[in-house]
C-alpha positions in Angstrom: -2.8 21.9 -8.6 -1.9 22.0 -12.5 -1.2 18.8 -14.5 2.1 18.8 -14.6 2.3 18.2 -10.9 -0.1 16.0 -10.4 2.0 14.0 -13.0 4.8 14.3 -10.8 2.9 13.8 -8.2 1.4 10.4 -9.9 5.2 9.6 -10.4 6.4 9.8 -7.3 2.8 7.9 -6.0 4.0 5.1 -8.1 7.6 4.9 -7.6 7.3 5.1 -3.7 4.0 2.7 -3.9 5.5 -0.7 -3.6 8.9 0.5 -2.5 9.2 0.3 1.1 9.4 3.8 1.4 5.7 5.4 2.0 3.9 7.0 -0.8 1.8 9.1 1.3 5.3 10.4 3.3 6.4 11.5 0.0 3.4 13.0 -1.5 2.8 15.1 2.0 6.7 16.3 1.2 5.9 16.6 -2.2 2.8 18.6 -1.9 4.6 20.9 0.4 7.2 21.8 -1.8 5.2 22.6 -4.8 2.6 24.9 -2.6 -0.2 22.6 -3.2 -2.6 23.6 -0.4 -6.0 21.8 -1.9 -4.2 18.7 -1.9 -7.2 16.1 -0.8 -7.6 12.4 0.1 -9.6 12.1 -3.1 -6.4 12.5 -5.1 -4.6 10.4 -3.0 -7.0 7.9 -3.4 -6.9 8.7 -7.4 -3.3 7.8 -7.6 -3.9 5.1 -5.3 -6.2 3.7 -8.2 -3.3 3.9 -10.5 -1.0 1.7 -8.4 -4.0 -0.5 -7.8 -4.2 -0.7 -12.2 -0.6 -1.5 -11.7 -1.0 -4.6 -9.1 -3.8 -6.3 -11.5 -1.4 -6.2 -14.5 1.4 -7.6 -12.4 -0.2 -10.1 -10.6 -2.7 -11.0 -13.4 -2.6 -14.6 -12.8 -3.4 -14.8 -8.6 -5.6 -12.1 -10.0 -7.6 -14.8 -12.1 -7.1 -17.7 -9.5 -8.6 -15.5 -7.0 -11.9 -14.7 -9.3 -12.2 -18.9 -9.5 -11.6 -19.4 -6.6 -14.4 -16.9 -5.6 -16.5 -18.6 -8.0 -16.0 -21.7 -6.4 -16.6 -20.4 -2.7 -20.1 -18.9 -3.9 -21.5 -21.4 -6.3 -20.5 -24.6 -3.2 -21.0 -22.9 -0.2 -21.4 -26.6 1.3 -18.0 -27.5 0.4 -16.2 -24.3 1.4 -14.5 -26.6 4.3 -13.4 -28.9 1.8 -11.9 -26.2 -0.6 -10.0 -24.3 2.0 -7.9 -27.3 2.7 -7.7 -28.7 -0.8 -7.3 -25.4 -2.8 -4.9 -23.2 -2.6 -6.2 -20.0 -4.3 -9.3 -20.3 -2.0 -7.1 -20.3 1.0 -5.2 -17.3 -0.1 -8.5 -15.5 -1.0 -10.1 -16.1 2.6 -6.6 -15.3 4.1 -7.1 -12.0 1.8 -10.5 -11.2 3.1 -9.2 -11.2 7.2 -6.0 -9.6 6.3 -8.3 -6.4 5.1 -10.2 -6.2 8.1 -8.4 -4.4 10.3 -7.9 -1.6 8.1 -11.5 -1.3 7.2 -12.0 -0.9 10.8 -9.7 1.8 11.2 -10.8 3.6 7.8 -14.3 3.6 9.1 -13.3 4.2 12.8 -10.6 6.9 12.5 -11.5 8.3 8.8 -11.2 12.2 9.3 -8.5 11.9 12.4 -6.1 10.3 9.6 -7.0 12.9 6.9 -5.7 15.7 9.4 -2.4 13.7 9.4 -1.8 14.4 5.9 -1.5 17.9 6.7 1.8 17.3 8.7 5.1 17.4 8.0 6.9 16.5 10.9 4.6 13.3 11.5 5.5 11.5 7.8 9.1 12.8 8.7 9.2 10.4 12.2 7.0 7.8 10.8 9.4 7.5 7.4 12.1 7.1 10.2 10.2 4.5 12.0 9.8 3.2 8.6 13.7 2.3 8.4 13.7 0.7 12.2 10.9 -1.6 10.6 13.0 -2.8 7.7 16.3 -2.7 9.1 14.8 -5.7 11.8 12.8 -7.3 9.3 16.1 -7.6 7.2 18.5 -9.3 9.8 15.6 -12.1 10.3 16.3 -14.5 8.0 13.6 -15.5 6.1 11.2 -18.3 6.4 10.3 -21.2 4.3 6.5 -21.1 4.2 4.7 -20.4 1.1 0.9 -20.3 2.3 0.1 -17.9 5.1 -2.5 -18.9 7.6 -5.9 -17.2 8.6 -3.2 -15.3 11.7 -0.4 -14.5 9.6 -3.2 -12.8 7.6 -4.7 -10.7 10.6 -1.3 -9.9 12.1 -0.1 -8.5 8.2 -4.0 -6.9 8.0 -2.7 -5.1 11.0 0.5 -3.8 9.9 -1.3 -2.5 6.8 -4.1 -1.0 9.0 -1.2 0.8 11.4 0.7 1.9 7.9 -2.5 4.6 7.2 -0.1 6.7 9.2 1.6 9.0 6.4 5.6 8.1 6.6 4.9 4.3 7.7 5.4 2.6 4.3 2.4 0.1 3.9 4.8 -2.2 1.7 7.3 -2.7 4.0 5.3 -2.9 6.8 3.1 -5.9 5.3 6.2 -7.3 3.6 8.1 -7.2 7.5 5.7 -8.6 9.3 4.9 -11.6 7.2 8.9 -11.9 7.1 8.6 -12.2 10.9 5.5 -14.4 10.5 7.7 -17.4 8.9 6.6 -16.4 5.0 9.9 -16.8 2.1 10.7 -13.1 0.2 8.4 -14.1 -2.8 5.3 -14.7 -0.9 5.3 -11.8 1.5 5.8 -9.4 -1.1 2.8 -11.5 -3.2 0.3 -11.0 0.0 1.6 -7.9 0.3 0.6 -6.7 -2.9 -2.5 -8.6 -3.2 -3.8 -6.8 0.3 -2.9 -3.6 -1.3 -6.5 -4.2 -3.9 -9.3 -4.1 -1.4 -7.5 -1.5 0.6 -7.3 0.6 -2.0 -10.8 -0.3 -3.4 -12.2 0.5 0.0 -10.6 4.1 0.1 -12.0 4.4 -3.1 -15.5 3.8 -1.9 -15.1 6.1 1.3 -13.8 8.8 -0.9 -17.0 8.4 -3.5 -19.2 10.7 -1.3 -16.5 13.2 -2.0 -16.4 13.1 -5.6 -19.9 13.4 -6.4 -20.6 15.9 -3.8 -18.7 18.6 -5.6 -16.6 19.3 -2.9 -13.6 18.5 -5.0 -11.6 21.1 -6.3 -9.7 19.4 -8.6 -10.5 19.5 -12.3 -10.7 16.2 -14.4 -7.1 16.6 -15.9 -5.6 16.8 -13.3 -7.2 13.6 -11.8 -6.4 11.8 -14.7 -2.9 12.7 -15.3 -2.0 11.6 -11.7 -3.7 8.3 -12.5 -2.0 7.4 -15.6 1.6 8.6 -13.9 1.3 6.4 -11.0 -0.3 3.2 -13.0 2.8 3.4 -15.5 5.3 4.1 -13.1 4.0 1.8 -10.3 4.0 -1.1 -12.6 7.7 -0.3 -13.0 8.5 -0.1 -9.5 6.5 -3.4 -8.6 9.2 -5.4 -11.3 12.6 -3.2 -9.7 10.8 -4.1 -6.2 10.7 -7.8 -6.8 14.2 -8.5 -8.3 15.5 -6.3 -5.2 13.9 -8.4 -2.5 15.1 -11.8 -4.1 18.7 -10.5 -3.7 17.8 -9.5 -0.1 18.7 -5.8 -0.2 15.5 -4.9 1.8 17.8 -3.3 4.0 18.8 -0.6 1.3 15.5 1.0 1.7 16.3 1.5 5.0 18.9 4.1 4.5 17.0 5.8 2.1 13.7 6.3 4.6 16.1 7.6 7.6 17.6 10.2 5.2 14.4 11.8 3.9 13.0 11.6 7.1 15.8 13.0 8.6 15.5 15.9 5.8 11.7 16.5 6.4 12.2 17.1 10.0 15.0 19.1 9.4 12.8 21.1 7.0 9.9 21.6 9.2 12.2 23.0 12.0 13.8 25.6 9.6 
C-alpha cells in the first residue's frame, strides 16, 4: 500500500465513519479496487483511531463530563446509588460501559472469524444492502422524546454495534436505529451513538497491539500515519454534515445510497 492510498483510504474511513453507510463496506471495496492485497485489521484499526481523534474533538464536552463523572464513581464508591439517579453524566457513563459489552464479547469470542470477512466482497455488498432495510424502518418511526437512555436501551444499542462488526452493516446507523426504535429523540441517539464508538474502538485497538509489536505488519509507518491524519480530518467533517442531516430527518437518504453501492459491489463480484 503506498501513501497516497492509504490517504484515500483514511478519507473514505472518515467520510463513511459516522455516515450510516459502513466504513469497513467501503474500505473492503476500496481496497479491492486499488489491488491492495496486505490490507490488515491493524490499519483498519489505525484509521479507526483517526475517527476515534475525531469523536473527542466533537464531543469534547460529554467527553469532560464523562472523565468527572468517572472521578466521582471511583473516589465515592458508597454513593454510586445516589449518583446514578442524581447525575446525569454518571448515568450516561454506566449506560456507556453496558452498551460496550456485547461487542467486547464478540471481539474476543469471534476475533479471527470476522477478520476473514474483510476479505469478501460479496458479504459487505449484502450487508451494505441490509444496511438500507435498517435505516429505511428506522426512518418511518417517528422519533421518541426521551433524552437519557436506560441501562436496556444501552445493551440493546451495545448489541446493534456488536452485530455491525459485519463489514457492510454500518455501525452508525445501526446504533443510531435501534436507539430510534428504543424511544431516544435524533440528537441523543446519534450522541450515544458516537460516544459507544470510543471504547469500541479503543478495544480494537488493544486486540490489534499484539500485531503491531510483533512485526507481523507489513505496513511501513507513513503509511499508517497518513491514513490516520485522513480519516481524523475528514471524520470530524462528516460528524458536523451527519448531525445537521439527522435534525432535518433525511436519515432516509442514506438509505438509497447503501442499496446502490451494494447493489454495485455485488454486481462487481459476479462479473
Amino acid at each position: 500500500m503506498t501513501i497516497i492510498q492509504a490517504i484515500i483510504l483514511g478519507i473514505v474511513q472518515g467520510v463513511t465513519e459516522f455516515l450510516p453507510v459502513s466504513s469497513s463496506g467501503h474500505l473492503v471495496l476500496m481496497s479491492q479496487l486499488f489491488g491492495v492485497r496486505e490490507q490488515s485489521i491493524v490499519f483498519e484499526v489505525i484509521v479507526h483511531v483517526g475517527t476515534l481523534l475525531a469523536v473527542l474533538a466533537v464531543f469534547r464536552s460529554e467527553v469532560k463530563l464523562l472523565a468527572a463523572s468517572l472521578v466521582k464513581l471511583v473516589g465515592n464508591p458508597k454513593q454510586a446509588k445516589v449518583l446514578l439517579r442524581q447525575d446525569s453524566g454518571c448515568r450516561l457513563l454506566v449506560a456507556l460501559v453496558v452498551g460496550t459489552l456485547p461487542a467486547v464479547a464478540v471481539a474476543l469470542l469471534l476475533k479471527n472469524q470476522v477478520e476473514r470477512l474483510f476479505s469478501s466482497s460479496l458479504a459487505a455488498g449484502v450487508m451494505l444492502i441490509v444496511t438500507g432495510f435498517v435505516l429505511f424502518a428506522a426512518e418511518k418511526r417517528a422519533a421518541g422524546s426521551r433524552s437519557d437512555p436506560s441501562l436496556l436501551d444501552a445493551l440493546l444499542i451495545g448489541c446493534g454495534q456488536a452485530v455491525a462488526v459485519l463489514p457492510g452493516l454500518s455501525r452508525s446507523g445501526t446504533t443510531i436505529a435501534v436507539g430510534l426504535f428504543r424511544g431516544l429523540d435524533r440528537q441523543s441517539a446519534a450522541r450515544f451513538s458516537f460516544l459507544l464508538s470510543v471504547p469500541a474502538i479503543l478495544g480494537a485497538l488493544v486486540l490489534s497491539l499484539l500485531d503491531l509489536f510483533s512485526g507481523t505488519v507489513t505496513l511501513g509507518a507513513g503509511v499508517l500515519i497518513s491514513g490516520l491524519i485522513s480519516a481524523a480530518v475528514t471524520g470530524y467533517l462528516a460528524i458536523r454534515f451527519f448531525l445537521a442531516m439527522l435534525r432535518k430527518g433525511k436519515l432516509v437518504w442514506f438509505s438509497y445510497y447503501t442499496w446502490l453501492v451494494g447493489a454495485v459491489i455485488i454486481v462487481v463480484h459476479m462479473l
